[in-house]
BASEKE-806736 format. One record per residue: chain; x negated, z, y of N, C-alpha, C in turn. Coordinates in Angstrom, 1 decimal, always signed. Atoms other than C-alpha are relative to their C-alpha. Example, Ala and Ser with C-alpha at 12.3 -4.5 7.8 and 13.67 -1.06 7.14 Angstrom:
2
{r 'A',{-0.9,+0.0,-1.2},{-12.3,+7.8,-4.5},{-0.9,+0.0,+1.2}},
{r 'A',{+0.9,+0.0,-1.1},{-13.7,+7.1,-1.1},{+0.8,+0.8,+1.1}},
# end
This chain:
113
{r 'A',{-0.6,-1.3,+0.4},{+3.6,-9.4,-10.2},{+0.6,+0.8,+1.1}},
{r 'A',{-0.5,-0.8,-0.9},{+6.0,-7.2,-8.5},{-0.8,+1.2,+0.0}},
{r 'A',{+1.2,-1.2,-0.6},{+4.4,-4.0,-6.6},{+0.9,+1.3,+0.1}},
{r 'A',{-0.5,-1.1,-0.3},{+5.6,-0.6,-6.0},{-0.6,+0.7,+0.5}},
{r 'A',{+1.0,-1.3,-0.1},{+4.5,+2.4,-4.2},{-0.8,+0.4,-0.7}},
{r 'A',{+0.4,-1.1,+1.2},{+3.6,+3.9,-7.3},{-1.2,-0.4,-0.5}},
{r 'A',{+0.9,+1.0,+0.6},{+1.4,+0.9,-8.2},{-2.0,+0.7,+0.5}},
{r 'A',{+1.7,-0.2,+0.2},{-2.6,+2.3,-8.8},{-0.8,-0.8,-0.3}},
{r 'A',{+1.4,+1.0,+0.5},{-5.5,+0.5,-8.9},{+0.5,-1.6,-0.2}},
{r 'A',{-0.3,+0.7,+0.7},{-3.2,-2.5,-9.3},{-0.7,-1.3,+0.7}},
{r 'A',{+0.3,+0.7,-0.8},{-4.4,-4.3,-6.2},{-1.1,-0.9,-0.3}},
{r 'A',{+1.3,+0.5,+0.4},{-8.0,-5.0,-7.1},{+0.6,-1.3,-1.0}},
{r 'A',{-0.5,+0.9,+1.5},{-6.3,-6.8,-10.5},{+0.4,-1.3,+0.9}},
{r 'A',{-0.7,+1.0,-0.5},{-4.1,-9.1,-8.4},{-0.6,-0.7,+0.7}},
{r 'A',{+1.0,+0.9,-1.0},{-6.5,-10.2,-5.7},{-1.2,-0.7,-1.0}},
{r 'A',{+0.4,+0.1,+0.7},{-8.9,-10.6,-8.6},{+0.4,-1.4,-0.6}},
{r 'A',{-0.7,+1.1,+0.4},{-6.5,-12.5,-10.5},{+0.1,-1.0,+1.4}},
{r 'A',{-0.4,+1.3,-1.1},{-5.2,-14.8,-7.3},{-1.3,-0.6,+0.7}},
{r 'A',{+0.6,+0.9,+0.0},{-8.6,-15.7,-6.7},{-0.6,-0.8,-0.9}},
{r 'A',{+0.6,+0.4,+1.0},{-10.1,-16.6,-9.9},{+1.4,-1.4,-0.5}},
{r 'A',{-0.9,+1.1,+0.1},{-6.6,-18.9,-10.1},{+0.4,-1.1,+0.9}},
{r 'A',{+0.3,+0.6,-1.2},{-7.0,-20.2,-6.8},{+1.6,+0.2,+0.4}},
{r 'A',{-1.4,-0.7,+0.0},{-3.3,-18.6,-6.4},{+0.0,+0.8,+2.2}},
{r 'A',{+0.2,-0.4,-0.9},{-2.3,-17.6,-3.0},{+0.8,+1.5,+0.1}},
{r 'A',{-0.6,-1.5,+0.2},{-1.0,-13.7,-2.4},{+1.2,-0.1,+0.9}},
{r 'A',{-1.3,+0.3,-1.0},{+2.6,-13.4,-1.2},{+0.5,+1.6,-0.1}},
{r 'A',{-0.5,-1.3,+0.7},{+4.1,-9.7,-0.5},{+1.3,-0.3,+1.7}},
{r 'A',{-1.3,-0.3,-1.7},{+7.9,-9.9,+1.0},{+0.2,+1.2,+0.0}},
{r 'A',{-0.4,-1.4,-1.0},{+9.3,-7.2,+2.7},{-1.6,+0.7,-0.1}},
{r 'A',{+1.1,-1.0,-0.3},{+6.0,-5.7,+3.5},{-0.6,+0.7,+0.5}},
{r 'A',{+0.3,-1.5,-0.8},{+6.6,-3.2,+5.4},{-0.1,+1.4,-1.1}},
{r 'A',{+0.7,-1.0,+0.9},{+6.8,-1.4,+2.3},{-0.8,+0.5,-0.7}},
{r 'A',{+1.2,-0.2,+0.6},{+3.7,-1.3,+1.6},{-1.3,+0.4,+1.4}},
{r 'A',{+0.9,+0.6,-0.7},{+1.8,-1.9,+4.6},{+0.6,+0.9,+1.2}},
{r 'A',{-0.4,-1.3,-0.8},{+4.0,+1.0,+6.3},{-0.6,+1.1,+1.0}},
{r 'A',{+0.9,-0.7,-1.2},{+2.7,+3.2,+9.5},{-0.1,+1.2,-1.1}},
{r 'A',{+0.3,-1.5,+0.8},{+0.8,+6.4,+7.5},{+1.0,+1.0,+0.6}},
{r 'A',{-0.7,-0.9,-0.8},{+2.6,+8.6,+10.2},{+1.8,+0.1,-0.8}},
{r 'A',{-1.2,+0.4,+0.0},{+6.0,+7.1,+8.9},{+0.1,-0.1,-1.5}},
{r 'A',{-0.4,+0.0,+1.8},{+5.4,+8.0,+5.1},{-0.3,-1.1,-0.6}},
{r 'A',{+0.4,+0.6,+1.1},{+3.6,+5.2,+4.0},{-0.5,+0.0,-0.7}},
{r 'A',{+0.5,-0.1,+1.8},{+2.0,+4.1,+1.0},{-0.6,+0.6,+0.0}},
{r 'A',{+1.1,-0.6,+0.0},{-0.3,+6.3,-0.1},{-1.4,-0.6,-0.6}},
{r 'A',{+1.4,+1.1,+0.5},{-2.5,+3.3,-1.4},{-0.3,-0.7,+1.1}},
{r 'A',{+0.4,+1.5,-1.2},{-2.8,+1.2,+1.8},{-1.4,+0.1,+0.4}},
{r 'A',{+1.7,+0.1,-0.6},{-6.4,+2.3,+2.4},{-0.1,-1.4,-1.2}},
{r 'A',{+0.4,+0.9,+1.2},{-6.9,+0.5,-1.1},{+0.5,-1.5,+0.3}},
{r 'A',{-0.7,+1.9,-0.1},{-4.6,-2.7,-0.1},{-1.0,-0.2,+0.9}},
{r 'A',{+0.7,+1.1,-1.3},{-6.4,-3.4,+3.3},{-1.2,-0.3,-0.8}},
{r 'A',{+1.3,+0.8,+0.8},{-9.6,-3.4,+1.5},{+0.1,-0.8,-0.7}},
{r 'A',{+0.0,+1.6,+1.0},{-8.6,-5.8,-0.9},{+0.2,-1.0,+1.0}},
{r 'A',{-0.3,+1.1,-0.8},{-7.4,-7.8,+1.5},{-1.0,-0.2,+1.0}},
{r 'A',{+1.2,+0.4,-0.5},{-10.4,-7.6,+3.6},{-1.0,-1.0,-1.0}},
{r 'A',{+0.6,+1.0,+0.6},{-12.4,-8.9,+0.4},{+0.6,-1.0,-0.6}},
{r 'A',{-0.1,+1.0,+0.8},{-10.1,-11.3,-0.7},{-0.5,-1.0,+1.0}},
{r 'A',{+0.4,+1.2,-0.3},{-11.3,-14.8,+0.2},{+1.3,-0.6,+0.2}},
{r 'A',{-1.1,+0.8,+0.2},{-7.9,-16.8,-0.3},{+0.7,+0.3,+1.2}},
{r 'A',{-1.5,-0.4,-1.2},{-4.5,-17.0,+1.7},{+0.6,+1.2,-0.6}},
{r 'A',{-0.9,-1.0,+0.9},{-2.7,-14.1,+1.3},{+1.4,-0.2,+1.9}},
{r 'A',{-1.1,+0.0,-0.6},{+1.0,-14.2,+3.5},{+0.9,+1.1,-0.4}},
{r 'A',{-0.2,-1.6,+0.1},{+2.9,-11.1,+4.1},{+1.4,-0.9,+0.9}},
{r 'A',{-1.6,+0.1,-0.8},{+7.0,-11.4,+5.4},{+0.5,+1.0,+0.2}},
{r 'A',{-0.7,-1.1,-0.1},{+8.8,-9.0,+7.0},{+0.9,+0.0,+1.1}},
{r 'A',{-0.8,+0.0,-0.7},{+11.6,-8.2,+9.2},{+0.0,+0.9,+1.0}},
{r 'A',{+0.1,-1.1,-1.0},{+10.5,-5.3,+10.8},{-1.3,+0.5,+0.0}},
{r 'A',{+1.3,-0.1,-0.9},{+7.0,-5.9,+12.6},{-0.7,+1.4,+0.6}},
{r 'A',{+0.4,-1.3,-1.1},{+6.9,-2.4,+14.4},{-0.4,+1.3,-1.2}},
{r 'A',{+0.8,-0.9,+0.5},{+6.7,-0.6,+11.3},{-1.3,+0.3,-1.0}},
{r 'A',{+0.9,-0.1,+0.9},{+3.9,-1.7,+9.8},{-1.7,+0.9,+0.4}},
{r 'A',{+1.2,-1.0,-0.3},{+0.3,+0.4,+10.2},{-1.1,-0.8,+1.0}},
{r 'A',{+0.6,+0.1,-1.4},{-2.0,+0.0,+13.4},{-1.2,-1.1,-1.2}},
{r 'A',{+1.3,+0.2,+0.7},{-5.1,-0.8,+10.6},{+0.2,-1.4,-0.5}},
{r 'A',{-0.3,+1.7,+0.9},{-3.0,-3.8,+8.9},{-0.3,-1.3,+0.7}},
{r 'A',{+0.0,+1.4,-0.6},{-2.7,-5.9,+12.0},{-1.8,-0.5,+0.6}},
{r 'A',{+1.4,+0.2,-0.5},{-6.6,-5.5,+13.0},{-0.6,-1.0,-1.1}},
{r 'A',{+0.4,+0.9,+1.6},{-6.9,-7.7,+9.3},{+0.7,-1.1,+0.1}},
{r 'A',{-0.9,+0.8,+0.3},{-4.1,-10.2,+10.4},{-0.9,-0.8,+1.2}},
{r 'A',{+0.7,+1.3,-1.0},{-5.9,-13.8,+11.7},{+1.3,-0.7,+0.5}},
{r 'A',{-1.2,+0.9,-0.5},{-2.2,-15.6,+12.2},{+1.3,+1.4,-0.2}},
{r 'A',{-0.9,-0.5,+0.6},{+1.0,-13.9,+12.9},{+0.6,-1.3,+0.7}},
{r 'A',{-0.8,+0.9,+0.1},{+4.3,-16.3,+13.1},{+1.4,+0.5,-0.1}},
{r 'A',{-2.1,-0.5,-0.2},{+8.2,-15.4,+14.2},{+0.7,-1.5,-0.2}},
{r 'A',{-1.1,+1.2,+0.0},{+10.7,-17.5,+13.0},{+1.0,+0.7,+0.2}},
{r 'A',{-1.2,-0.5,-0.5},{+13.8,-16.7,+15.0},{+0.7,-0.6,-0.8}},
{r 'A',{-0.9,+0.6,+1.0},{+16.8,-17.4,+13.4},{+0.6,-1.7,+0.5}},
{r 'A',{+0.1,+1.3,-0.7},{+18.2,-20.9,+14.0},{+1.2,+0.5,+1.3}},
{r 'A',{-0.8,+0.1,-0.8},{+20.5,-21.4,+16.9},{+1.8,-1.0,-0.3}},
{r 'A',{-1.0,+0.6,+0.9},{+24.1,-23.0,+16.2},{-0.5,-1.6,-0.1}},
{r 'A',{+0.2,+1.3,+0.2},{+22.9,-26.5,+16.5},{-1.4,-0.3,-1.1}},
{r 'A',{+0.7,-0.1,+0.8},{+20.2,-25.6,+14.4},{+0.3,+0.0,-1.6}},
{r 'A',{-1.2,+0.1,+1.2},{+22.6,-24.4,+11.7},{+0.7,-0.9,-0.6}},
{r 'A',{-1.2,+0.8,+0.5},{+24.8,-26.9,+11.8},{-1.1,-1.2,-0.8}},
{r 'A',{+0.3,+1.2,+0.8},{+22.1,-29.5,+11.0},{-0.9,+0.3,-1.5}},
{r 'A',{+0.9,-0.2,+1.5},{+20.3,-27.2,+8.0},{+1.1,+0.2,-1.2}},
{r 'A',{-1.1,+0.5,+0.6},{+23.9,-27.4,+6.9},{+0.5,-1.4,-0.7}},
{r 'A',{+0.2,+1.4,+0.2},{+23.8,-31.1,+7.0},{-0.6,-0.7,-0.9}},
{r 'A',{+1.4,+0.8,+1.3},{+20.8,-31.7,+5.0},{+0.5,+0.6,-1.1}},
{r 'A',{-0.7,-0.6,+1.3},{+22.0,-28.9,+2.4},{+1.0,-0.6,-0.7}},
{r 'A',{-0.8,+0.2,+0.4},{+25.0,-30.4,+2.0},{+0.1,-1.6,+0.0}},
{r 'A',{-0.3,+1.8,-0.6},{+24.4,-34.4,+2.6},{-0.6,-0.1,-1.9}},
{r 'A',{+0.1,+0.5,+1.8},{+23.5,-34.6,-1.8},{+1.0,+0.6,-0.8}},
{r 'A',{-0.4,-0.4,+0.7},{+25.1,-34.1,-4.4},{+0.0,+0.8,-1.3}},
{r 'A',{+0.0,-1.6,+0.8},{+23.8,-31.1,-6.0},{+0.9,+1.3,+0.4}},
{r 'A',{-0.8,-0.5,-0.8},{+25.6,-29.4,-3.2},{+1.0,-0.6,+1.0}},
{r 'A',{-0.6,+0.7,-0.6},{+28.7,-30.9,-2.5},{+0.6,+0.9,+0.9}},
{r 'A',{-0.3,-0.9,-1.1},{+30.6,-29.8,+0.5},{+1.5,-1.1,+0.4}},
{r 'A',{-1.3,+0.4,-0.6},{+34.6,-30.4,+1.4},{-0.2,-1.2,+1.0}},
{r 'A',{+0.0,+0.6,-1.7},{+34.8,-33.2,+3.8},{+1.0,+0.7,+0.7}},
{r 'A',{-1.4,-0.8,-0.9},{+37.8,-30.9,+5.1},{-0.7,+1.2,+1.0}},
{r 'A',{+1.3,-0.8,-0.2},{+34.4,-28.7,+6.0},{-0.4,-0.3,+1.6}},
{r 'A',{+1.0,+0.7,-1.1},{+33.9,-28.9,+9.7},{-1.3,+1.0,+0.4}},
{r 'A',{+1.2,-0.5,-0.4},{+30.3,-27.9,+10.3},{-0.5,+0.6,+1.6}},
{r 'A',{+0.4,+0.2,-1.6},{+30.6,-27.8,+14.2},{+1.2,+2.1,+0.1}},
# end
């Protein structure tokens, strides 16, 4: 289920649900949730961390912007993980694979380099 600021009491439900389904918790952009208090965040994040302290499962969190999330969130975080973006030789070959079937065909007139 999608989340919003606005979302009450919703947390409990969904950790609830995702473990009784053996489901793992996924929240992208999650800085908007998980936002520095000082910097206008949520006004539920006491309520998230706690879920997230008692959930059991995986839960995975993505975001683009690391710095603004809240001092409290990362004391709860066992793995973090940067994927830089690729580099051109990197590109060229996730280009390669994308484009080497025929779901996604690709110009041979297409130079990849």
């Amino acid at each position: 289920p999608r989340l919003s600021q606005q979302s009450n009491g919703k947390f409990q439900s969904i950790f609830r649900e995702a473990e009784l389904s053996n489901a793992i918790c996924f929240f992208d952009e999650c800085e908007s949730l998980f936002m520095k208090r000082d910097s206008g965040g949520s006004s539920h994040l006491a309520e998230l961390l706690v879920q997230m302290e008692k959930f059991e499962g995986i839960c995975l969190l993505a975001t683009n912007r690391p710095f603004d999330l809240d001092e409290a969130f990362f004391r709860r975080i066992s793995e973090c993980f940067e994927f830089k973006p690729p580099n051109h030789v990197e590109r060229r070959e996730i280009w390669r694979i994308a484009t080497s079937h025929e779901a996604i065909p690709c110009d041979e007139s297409i130079d990849l380099d």
